[in-house]
C-alpha positions as CSV (number, residue, x, y, z in Angstrom):
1,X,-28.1,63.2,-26.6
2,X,-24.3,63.2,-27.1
3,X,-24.0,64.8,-23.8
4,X,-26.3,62.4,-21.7
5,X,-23.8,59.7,-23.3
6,X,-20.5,61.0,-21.9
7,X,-22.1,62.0,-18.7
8,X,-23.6,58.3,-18.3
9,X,-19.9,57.0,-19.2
10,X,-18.1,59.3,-17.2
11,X,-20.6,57.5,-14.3
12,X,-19.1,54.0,-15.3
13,X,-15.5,54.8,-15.4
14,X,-15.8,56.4,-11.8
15,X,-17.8,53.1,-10.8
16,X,-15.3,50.8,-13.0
17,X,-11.9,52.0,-11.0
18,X,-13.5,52.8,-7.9
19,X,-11.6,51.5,-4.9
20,X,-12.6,49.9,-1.5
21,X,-10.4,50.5,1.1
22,X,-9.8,47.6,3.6
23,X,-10.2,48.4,7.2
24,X,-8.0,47.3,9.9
25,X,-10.4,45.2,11.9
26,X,-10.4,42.8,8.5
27,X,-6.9,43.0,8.6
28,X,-6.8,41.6,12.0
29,X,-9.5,39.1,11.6
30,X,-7.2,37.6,8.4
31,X,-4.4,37.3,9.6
32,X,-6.1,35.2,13.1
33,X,-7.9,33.4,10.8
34,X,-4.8,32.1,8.8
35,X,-2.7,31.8,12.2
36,X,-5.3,29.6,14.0
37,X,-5.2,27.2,10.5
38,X,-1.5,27.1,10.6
39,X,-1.3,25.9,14.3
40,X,-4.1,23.4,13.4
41,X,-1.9,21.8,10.7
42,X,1.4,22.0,12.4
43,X,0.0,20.4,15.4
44,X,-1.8,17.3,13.1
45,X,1.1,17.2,10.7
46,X,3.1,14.3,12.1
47,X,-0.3,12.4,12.4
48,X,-0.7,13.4,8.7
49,X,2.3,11.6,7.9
50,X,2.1,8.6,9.6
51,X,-1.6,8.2,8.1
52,X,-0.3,8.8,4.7
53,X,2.8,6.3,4.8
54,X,0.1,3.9,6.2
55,X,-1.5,4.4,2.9
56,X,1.2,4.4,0.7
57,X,2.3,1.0,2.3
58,X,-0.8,-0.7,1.9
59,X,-0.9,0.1,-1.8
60,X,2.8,-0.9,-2.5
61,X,1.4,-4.3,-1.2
62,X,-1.0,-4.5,-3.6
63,X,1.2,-3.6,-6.2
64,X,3.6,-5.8,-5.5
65,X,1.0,-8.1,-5.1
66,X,-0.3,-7.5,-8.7
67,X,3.2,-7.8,-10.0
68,X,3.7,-11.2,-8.2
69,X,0.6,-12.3,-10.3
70,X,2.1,-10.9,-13.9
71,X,5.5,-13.2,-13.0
72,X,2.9,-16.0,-12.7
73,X,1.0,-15.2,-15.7
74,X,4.1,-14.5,-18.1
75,X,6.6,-17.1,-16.2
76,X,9.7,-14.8,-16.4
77,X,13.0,-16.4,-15.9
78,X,14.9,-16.0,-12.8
79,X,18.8,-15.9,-12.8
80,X,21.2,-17.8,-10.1
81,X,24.3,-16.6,-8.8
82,X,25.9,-17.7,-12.1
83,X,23.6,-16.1,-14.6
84,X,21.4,-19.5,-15.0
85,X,18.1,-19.5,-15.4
86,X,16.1,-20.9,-12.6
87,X,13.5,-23.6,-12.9
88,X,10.3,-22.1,-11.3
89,X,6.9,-23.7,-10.8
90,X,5.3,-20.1,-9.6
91,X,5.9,-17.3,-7.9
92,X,4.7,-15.6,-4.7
93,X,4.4,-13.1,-1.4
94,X,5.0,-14.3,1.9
95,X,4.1,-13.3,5.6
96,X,5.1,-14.4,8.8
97,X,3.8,-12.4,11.5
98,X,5.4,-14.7,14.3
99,X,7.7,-11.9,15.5
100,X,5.8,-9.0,16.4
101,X,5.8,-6.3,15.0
102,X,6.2,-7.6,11.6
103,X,7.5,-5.2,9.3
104,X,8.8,-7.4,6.1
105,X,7.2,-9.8,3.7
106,X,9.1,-11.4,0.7
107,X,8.4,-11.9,-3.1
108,X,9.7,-15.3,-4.0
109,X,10.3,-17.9,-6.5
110,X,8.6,-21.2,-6.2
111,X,11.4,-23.7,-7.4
112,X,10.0,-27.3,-5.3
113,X,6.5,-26.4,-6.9
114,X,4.5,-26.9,-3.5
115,X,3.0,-23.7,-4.1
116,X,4.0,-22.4,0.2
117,X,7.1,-21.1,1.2
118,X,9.1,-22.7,3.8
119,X,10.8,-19.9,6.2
120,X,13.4,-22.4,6.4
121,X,14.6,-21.5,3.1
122,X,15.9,-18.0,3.1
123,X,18.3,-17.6,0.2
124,X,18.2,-14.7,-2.6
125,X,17.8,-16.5,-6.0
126,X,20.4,-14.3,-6.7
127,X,23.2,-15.8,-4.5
128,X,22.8,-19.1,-4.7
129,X,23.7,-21.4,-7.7
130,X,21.0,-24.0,-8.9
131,X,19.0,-23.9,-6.3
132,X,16.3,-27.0,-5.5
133,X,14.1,-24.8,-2.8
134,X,12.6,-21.8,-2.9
135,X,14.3,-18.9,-3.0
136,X,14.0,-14.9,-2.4
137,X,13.7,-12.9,-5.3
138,X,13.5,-9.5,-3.0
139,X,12.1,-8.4,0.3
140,X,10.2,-5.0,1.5
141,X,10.5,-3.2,5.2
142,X,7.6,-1.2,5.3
143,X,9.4,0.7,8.1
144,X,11.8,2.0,5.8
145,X,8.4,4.5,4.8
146,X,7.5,5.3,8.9
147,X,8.7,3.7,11.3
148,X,5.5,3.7,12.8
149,X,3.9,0.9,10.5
150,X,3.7,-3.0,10.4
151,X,1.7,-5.9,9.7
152,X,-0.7,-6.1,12.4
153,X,-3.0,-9.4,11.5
154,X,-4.3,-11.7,9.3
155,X,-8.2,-12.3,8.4
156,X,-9.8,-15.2,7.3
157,X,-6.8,-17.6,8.3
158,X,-7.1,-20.8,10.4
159,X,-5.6,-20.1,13.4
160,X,-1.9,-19.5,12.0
161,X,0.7,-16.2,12.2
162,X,2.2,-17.2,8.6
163,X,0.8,-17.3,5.0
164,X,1.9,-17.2,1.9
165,X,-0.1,-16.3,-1.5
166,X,1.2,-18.1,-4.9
167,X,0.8,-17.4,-8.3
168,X,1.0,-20.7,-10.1
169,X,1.8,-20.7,-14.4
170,X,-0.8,-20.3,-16.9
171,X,-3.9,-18.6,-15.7
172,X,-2.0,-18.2,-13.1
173,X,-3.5,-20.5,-10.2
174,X,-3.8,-18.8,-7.0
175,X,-3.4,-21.1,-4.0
176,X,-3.6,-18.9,-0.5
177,X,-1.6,-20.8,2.2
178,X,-3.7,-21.6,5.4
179,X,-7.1,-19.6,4.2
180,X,-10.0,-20.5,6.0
181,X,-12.2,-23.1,4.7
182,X,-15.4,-23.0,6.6
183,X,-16.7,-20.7,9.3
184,X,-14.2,-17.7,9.0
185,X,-14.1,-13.8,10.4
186,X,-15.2,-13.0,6.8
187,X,-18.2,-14.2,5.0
188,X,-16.2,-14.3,2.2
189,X,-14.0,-17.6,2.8
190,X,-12.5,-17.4,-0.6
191,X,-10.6,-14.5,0.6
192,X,-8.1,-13.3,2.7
193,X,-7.3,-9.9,4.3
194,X,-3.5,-8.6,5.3
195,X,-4.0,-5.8,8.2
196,X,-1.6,-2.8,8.0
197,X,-1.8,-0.6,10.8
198,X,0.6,2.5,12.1
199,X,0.6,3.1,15.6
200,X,-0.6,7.1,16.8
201,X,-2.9,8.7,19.0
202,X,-5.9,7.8,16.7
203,X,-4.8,3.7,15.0
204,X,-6.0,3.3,11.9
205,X,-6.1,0.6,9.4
206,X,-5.4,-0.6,5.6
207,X,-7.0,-4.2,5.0
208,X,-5.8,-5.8,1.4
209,X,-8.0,-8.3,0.3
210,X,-6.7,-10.7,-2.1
211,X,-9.1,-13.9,-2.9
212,X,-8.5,-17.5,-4.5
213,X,-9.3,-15.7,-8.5
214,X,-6.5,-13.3,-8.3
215,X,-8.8,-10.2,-7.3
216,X,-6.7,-7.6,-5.0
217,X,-8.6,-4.8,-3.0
218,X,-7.2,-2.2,-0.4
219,X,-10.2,-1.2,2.2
């Protein structure tokens, strides 16, 4: 009995550390495999990168988007070139997409209380002292990410290369400049869509929705 166990354990120990040896035909298949994946990615790597700043740019939008709204809902004080606070009525993000391509869109202070932005009026809150228009509180070139992106279009807006969306104190009240009010691209006319793009051998898109209760959605 005691010899049937070490004979049957002597058996598992010589299966335990047995050994496979790996021939050279795997060898070679490997290392093609793992070469033919590498010149795969190298070769779609700039495309890679391009897609993924597109991403990335649509989604600081939406942020800054969401933090536009929080100014509106808290009311924060803006400073003027003297340390003053600034009398604002709201707070928003505009577009102009007259100059093609458009790479820039500005966060700004709503100081005359029309709830639009004038493009007239480009002054930093910060370097001017009491101002009575609007003024810029900071701007973003998505370029600076790829150089590839911009803004490509506008959807559900009448006709017009320009918009801006403002977050008016309490709630806060969101008023979308030139949204579509009847028969639009959209079903949804209480919406409006900002079109990234980047430009490569296969365009793709980012669409951020923002509608008239303060809801913000990248598609």
């Amino acid at each position: 009995m005691v010899f049937k166990l070490f004979s049957n354990l002597k058996k598992f120990q010589k299966t335990l550390f047995a050994k496979k040896g790996i021939s050279l035909v795997e060898v070679i298949v490997t290392i093609f495999l793992i070469s033919i994946f590498s010149s795969i990615l190298i070769a779609n790597f700039p495309e890679l990168q391009r897609q993924f700043a597109l991403s990335r740019a649509a989604y600081k939008f939406a942020q800054d988007l969401r933090r536009t709204q929080d100014l509106g809902l808290s009311g924060v004080q803006i400073l003027d070139i003297g340390g003053q606070p600034i009398t604002v009525k709201g707070y928003g993000i505009y577009i102009d997409l007259t100059t093609q391509p458009t790479t820039e869109y500005s966060i700004y202070a709503d100081v005359d209380g029309n709830h639009v932005y004038y493009p007239a009026s480009y002054n930093y809150c910060s370097q001017v002292s009491e101002p009575t228009a609007d003024c810029i509180i900071e701007k973003t070139d998505i370029k600076k990410t790829n150089p590839s992106l911009y803004i490509k279009e506008f959807v559900n807006i009448n006709g017009l290369n320009y918009t801006s969306i403002n977050f008016r104190p309490p709630d806060p009240i969101v008023e979308i400049q030139n949204k579509c009010q009847q028969a639009c691209a959209d079903s949804d006319n209480s919406r409006i869509g900002i079109v990234f793009t980047v430009d490569s051998n296969a365009p793709s898109t980012r669409t951020i929705w923002v509608n008239t209760s303060g809801m913000i959605k990248v598609q």
